[in-house]
N, C-alpha and C positions, 0 to 999 in steps of 0.2 A: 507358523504364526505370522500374522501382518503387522508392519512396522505401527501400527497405531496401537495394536494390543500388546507388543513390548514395553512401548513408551509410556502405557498406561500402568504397567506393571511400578512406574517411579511414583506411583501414589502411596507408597510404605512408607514412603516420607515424610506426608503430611502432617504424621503426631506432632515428631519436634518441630516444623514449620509453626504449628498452628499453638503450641505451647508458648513458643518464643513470641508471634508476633501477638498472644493475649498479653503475656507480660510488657512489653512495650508499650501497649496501648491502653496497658492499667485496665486488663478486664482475663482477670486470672482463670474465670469461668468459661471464657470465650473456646478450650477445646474439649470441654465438659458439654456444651450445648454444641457444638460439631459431632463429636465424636458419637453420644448416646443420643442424641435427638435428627438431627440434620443426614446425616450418613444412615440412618436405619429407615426411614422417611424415604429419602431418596434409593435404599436398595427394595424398599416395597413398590413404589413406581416404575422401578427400572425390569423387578423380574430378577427368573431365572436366566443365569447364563449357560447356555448348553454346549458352547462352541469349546471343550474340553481340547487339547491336544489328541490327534491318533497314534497309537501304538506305534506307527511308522517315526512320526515327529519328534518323542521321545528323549532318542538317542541324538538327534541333530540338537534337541532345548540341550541336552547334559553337555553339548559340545561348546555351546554356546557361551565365548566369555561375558557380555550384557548380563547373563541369568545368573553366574558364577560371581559377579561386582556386586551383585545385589546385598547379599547377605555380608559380604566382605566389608563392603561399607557401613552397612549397618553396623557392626558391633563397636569402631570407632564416636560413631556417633551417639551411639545406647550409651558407653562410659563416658562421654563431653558431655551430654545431659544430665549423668547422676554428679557427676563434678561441681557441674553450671547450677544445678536446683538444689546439692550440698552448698557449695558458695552462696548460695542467694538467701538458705533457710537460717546460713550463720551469722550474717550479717543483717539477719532484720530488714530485707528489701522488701519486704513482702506488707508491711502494715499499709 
């Protein structure tokens, strides 16, 4: 895999990015209209992507710490978001 389609793989990030910066900007819809509008739009423009890994490549992704940090990160981040948006529904941030 090339260093651009690794790097691209950090777009699983974008939910709580685009979560956080609607709330700041007081537009709490803002990854409601990303998410199901904008991203399904842009994946009918963009196509199929066929550039799969080869059977060869594989064992070299499973070796690979970048792919192994992915998921590791994430689930700190999945429990700071139910924290953050428990905190925020207790407190009436939201009106």
């Amino acid at each position: 895999m090339n260093r651009t389609r690794k790097f691209l793989s950090l777009i699983t990030f974008q939910l709580p990015i685009q979560i956080i910066v609607g709330y700041i900007i007081e537009f709490n819809y803002l990854s409601i209209i990303i998410t199901f509008g904008i991203i399904p739009i842009l994946d009918l423009l963009l196509g199929m992507d066929n550039e799969n890994p080869t059977a060869d490549e594989i064992p070299k992704l499973n070796q690979d710490k970048f792919y192994w940090a992915l998921p590791v990160l994430w689930t700190p981040i999945q429990l700071g978001m139910l924290i953050w948006g428990a905190y925020v529904v207790t407190q009436g941030f939201l009106a």
